[in-house]
DSSP file (Angstrom, degrees, kcal/mol; ACC not computed):
  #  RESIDUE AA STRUCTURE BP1 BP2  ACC     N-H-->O    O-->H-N    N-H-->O    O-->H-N    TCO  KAPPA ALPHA  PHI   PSI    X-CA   Y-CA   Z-CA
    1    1 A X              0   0    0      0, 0.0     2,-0.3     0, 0.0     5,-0.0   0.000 360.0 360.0 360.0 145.8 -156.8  -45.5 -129.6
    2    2 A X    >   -     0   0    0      1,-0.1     3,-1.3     4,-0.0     4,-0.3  -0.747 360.0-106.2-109.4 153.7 -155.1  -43.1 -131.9
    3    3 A X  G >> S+     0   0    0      1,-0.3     3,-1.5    -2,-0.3     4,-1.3   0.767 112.7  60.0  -8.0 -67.1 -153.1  -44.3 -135.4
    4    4 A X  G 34 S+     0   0    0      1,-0.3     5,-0.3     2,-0.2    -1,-0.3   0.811 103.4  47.7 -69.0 -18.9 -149.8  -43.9 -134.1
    5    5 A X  G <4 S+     0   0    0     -3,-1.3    -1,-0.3     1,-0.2    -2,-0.2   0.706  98.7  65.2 -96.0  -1.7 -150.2  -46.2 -131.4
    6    6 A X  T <4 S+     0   0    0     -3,-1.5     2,-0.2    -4,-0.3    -2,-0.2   0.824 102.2  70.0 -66.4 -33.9 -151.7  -49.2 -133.5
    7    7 A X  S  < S-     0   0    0     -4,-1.3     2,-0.8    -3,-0.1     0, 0.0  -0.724  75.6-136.2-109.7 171.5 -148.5  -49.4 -135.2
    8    8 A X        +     0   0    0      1,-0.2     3,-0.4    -2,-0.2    -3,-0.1  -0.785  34.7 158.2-127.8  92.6 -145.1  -50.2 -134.7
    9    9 A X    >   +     0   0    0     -2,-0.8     3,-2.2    -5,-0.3    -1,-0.2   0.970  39.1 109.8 -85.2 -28.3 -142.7  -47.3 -136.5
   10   10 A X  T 3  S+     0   0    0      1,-0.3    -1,-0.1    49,-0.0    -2,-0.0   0.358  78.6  54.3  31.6 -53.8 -139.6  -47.7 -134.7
   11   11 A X  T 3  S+     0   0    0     -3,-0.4     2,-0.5    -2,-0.2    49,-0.4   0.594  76.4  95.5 -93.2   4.5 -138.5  -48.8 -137.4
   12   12 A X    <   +     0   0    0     -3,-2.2    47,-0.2    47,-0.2     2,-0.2  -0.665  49.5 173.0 -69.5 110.3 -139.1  -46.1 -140.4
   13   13 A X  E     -A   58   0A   0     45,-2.4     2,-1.0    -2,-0.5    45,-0.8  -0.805  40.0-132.7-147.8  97.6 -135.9  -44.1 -140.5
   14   14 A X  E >   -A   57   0A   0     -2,-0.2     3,-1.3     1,-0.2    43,-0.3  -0.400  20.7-167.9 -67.9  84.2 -135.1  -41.5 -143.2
   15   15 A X  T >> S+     0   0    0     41,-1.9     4,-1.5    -2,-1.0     3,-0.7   0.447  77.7  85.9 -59.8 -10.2 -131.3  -43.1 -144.0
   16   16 A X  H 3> S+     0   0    0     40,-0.4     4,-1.7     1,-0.2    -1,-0.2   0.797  91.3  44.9 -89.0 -44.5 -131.0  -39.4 -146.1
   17   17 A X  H <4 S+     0   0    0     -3,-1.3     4,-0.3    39,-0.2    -1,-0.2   0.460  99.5  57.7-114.1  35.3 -129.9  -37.8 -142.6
   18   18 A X  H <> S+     0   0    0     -3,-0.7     4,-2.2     2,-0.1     5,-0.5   0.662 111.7  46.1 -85.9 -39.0 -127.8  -39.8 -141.4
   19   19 A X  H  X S+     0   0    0     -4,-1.5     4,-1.7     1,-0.2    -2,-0.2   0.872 116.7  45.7 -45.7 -32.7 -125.9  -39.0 -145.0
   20   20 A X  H  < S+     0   0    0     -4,-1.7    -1,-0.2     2,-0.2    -3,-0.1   0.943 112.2  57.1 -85.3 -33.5 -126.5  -35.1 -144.6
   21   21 A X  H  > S+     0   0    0     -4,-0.3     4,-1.5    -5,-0.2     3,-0.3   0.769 105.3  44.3   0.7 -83.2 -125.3  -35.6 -141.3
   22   22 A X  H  X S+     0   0    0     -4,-2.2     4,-2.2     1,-0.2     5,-0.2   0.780 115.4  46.2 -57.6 -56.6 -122.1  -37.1 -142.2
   23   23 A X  H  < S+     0   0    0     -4,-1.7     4,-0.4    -5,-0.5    -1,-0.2   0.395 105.6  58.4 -99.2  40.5 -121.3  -34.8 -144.7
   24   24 A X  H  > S+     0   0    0     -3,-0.3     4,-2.6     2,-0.1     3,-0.5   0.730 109.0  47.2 -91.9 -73.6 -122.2  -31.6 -142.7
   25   25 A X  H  X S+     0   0    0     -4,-1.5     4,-0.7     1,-0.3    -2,-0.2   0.685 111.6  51.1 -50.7 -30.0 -119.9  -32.5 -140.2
   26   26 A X  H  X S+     0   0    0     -4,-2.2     4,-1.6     2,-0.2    -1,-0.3   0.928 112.5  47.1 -69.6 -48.6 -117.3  -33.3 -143.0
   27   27 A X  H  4 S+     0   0    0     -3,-0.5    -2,-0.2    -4,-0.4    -1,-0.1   0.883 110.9  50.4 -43.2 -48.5 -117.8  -29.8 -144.6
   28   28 A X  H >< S+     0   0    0     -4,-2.6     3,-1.2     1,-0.2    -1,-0.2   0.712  99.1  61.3 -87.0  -8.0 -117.6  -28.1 -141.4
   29   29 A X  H 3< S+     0   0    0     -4,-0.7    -1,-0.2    -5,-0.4    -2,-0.2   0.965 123.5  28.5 -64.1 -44.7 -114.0  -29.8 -140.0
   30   30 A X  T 3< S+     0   0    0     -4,-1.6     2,-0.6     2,-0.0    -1,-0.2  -0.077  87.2 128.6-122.0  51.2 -112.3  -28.1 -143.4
   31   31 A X    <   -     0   0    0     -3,-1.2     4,-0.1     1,-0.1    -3,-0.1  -0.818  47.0-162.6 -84.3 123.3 -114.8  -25.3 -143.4
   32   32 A X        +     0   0    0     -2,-0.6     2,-0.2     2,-0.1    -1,-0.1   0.691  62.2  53.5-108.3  10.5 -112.1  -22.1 -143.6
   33   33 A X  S    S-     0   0    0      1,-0.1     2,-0.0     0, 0.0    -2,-0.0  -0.769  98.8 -86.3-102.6 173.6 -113.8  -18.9 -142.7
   34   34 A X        +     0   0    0     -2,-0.2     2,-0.3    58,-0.0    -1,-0.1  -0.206  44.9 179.5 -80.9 162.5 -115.7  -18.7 -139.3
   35   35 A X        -     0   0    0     -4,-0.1    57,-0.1    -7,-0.1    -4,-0.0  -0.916  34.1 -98.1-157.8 122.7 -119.1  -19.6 -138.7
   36   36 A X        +     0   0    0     -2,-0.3    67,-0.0     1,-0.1    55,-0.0  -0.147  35.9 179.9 -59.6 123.3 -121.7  -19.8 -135.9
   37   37 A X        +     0   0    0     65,-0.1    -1,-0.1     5,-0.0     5,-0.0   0.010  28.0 132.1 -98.7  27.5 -121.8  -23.2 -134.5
   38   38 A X  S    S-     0   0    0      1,-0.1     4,-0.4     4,-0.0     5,-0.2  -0.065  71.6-102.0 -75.9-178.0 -124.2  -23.0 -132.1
   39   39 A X  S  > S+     0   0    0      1,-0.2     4,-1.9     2,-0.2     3,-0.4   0.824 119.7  53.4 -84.0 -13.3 -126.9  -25.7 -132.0
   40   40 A X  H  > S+     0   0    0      1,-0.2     4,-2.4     2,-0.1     5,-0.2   0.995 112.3  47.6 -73.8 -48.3 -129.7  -23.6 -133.5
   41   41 A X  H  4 S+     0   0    0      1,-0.2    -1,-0.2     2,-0.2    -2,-0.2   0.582 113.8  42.1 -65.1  -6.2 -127.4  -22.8 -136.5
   42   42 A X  H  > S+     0   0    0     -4,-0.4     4,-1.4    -3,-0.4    -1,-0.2   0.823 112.3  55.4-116.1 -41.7 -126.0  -26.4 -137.4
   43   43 A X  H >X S+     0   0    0     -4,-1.9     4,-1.9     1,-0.2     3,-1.3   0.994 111.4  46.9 -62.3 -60.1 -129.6  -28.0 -136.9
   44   44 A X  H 3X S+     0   0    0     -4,-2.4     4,-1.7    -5,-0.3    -1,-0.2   0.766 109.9  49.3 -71.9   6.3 -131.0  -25.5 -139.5
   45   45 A X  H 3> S+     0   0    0     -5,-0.2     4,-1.7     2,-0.1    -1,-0.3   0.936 111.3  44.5 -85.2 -18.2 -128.6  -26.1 -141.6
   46   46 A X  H XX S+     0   0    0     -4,-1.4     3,-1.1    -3,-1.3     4,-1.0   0.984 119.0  59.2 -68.2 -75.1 -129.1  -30.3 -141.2
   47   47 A X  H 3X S+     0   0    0     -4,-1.9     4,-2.0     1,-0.3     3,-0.2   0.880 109.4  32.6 -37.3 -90.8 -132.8  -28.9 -141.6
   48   48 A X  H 3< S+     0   0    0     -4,-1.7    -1,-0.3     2,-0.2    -2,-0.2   0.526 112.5  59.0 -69.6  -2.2 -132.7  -27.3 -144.7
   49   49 A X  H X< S+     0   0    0     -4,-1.7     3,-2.9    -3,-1.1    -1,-0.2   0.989 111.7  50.2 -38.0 -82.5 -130.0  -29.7 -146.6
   50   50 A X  H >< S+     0   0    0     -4,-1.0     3,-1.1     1,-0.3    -2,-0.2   0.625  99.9  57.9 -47.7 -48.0 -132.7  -32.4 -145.8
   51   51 A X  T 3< S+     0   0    0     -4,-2.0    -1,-0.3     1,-0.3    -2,-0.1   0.630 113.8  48.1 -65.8 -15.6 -135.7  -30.3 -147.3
   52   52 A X  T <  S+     0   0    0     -3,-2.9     2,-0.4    31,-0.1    -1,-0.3   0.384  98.8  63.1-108.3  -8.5 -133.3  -30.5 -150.5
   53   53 A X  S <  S-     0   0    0     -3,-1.1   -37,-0.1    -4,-0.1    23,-0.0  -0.973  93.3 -90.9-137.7 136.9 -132.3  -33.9 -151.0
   54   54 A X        -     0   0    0     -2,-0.4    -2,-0.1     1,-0.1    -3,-0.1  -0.139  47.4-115.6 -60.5 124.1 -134.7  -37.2 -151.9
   55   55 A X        -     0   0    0      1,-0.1     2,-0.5    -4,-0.1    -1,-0.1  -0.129  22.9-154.8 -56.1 147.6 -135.7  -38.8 -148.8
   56   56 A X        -     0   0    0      2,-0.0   -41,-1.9    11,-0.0     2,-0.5  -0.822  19.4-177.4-126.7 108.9 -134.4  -42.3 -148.3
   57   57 A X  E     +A   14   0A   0     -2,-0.5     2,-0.3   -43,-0.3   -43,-0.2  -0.774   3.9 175.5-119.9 143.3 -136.7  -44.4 -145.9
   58   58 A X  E     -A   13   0A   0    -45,-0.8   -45,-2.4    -2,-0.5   -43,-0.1  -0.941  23.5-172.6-131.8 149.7 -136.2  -47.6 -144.9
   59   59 A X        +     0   0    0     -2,-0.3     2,-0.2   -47,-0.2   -47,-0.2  -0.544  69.2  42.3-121.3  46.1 -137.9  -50.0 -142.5
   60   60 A X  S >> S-     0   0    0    -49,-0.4     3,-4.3     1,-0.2     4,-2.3  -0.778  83.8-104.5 166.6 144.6 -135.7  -52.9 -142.3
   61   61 A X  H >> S+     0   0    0      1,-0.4     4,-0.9    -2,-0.2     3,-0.8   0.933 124.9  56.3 -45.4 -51.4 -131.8  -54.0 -142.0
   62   62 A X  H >> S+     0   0    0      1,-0.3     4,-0.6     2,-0.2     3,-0.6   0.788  96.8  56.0 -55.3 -26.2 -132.4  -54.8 -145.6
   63   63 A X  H X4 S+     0   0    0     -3,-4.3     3,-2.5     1,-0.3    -1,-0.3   0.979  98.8  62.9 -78.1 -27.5 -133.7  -51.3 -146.8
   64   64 A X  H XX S+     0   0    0     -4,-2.3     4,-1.1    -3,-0.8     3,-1.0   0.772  94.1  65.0 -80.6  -4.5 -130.5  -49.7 -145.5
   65   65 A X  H <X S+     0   0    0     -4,-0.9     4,-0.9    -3,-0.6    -1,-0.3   0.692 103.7  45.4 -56.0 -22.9 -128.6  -51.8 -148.0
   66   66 A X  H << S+     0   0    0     -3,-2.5    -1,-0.3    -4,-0.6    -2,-0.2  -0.311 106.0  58.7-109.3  48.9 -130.3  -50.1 -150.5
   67   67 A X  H <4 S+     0   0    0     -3,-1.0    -2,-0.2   -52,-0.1    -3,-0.1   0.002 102.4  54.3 -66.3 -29.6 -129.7  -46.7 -149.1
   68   68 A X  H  X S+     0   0    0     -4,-1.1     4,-1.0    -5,-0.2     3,-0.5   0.743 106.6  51.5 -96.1 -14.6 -126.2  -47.1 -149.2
   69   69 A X  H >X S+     0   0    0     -4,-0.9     4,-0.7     1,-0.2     3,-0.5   0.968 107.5  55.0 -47.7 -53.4 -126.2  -47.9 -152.9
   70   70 A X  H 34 S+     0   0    0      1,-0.2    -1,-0.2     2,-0.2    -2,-0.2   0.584 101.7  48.5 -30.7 -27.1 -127.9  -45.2 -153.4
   71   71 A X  H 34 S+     0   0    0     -3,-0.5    -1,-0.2     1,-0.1     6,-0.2   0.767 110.7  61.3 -87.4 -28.3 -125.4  -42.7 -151.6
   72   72 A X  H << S+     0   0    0     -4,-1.0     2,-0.7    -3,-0.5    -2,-0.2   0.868  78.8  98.6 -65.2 -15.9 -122.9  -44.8 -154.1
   73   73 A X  S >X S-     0   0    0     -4,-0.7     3,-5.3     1,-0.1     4,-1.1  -0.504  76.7-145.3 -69.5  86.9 -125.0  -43.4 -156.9
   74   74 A X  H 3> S+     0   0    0     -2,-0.7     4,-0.6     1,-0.3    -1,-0.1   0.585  99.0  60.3 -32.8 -28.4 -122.6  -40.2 -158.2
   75   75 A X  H 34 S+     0   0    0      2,-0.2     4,-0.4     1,-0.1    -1,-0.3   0.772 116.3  30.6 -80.2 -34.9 -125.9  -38.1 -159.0
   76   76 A X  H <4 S+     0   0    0     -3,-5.3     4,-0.4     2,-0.2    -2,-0.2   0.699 112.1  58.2-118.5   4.2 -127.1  -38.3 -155.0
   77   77 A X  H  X S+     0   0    0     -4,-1.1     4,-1.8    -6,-0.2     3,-0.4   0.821 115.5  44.3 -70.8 -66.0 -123.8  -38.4 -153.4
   78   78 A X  H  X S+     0   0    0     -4,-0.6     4,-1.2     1,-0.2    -2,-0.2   0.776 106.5  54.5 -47.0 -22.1 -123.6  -34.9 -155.4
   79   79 A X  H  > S+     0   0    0     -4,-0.4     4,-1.5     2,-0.2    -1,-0.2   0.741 110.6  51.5-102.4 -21.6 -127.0  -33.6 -154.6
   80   80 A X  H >> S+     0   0    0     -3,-0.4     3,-1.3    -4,-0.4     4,-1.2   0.950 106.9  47.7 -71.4 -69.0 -126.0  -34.1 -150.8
   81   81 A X  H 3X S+     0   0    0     -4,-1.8     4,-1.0     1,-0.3    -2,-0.2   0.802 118.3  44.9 -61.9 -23.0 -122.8  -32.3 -150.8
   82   82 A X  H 3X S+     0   0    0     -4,-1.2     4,-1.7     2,-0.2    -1,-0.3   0.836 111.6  54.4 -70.5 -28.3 -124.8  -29.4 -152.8
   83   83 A X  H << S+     0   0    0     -4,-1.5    -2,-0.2    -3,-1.3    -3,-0.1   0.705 111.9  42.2 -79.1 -25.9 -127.6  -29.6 -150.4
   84   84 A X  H  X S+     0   0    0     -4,-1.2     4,-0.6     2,-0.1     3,-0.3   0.752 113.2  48.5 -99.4  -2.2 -125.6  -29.1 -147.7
   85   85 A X  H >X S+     0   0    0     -4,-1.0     4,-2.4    -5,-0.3     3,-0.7   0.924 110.9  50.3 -64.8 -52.9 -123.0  -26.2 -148.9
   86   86 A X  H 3X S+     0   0    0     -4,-1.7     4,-0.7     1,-0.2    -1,-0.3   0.619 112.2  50.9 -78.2   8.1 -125.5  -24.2 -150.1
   87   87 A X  H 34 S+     0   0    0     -3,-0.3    -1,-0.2     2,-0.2    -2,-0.2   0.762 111.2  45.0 -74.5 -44.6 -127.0  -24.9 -146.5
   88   88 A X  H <X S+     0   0    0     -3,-0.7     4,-0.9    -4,-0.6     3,-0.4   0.613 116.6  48.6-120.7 -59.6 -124.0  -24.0 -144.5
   89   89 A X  H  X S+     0   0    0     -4,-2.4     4,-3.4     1,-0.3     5,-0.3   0.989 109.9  53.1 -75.1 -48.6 -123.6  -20.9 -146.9
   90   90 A X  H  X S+     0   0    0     -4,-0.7     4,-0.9    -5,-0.4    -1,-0.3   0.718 111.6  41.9 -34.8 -40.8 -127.3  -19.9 -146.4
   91   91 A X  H  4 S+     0   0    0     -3,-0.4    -1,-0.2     2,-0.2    -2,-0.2   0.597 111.4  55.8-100.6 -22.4 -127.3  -19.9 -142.5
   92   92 A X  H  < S+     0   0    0     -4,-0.9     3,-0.3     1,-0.2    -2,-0.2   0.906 112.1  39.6 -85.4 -38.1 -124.0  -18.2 -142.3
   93   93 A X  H  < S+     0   0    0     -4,-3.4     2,-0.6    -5,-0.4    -2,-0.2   0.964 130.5  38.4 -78.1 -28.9 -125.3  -15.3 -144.5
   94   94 A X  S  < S-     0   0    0     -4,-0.9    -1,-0.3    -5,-0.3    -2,-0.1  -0.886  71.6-169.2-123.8  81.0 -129.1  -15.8 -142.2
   95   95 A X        -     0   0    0     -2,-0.6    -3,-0.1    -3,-0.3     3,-0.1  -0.271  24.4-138.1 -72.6 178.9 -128.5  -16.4 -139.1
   96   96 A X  S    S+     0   0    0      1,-0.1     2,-0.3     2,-0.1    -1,-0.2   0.528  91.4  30.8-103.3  -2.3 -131.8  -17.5 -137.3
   97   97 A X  S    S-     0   0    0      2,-0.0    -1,-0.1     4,-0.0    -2,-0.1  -0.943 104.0 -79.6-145.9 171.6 -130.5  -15.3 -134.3
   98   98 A X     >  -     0   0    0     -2,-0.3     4,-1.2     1,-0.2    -2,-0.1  -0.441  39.3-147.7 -65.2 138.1 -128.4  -12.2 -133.7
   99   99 A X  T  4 S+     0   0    0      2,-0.2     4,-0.2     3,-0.2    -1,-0.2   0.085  92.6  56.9-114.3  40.3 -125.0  -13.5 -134.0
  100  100 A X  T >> S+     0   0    0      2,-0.1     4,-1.8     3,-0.1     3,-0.8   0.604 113.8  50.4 -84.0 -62.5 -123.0  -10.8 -131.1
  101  101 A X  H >> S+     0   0    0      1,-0.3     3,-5.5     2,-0.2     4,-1.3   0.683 108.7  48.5 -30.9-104.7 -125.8  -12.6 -129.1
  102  102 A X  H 3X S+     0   0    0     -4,-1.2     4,-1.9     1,-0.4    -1,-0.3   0.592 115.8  45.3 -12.9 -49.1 -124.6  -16.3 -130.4
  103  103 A X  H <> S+     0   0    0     -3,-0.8     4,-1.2    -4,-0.2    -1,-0.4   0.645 102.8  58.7 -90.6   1.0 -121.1  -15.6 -129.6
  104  104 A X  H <X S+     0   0    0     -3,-5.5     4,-1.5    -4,-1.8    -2,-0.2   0.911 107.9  47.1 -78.4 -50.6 -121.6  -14.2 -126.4
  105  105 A X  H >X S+     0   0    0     -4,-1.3     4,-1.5    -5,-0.4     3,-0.6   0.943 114.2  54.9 -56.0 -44.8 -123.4  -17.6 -125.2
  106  106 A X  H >< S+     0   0    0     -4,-1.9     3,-0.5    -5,-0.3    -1,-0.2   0.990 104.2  45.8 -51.2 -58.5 -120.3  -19.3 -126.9
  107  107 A X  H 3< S+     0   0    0     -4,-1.2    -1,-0.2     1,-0.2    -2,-0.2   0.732 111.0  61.9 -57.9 -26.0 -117.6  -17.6 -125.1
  108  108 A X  H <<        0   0    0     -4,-1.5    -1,-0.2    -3,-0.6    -2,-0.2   0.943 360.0 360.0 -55.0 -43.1 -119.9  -18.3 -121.7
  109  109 A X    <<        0   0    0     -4,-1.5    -1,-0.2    -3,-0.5    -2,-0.2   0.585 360.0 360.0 -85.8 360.0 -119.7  -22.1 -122.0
């Protein structure tokens, strides 16, 4: 029997992207020049935000009480909203794909 199935993670949940999450999606409502929004572009940018900011994992209703103090904490509420702008700015200058391609697939659906 292999590792992962002797134990129960289910509950091990990095509480650090639902926060990059959240404020991706906040950036990009009053983001004000255009920008590919496809799903490959939005994931890496949720990707690489995440690779930047300390992970916060919890395994129990209790830890995510201490994950949201932590977001209250000025220093990592700040290192998320830089970790995802420079994220956002990053993918828009590098896209991971050609972007006439990426808007042609937009304008299909």
């Amino acid at each position: 029997m292999a590792f992962i199935d002797d134990y129960n993670f289910e509950y091990l949940k990095n509480e650090a992207e639902t926060l990059v999450l959240k404020e991706l999606s906040r950036q990009l409502e009053v983001y004000s020049t255009p920008i590919c929004r496809c799903n490959d572009c939005i994931v890496d940018m949720a990707a690489m935000a995440l690779n930047k900011v300390k992970p916060l994992y919890r395994v129990s209703l209790l830890g995510s009480f201490y994950t949201a103090s932590a977001m209250d904490e000025k220093s990592y509420a700040r290192s998320v909203r830089e970790a995802v702008f420079n994220a956002i700015e990053q993918v828009k200058k590098n896209p991971s794909h050609d972007t006439a391609a990426a808007a042609g697939d937009e304008a299909a659906e």
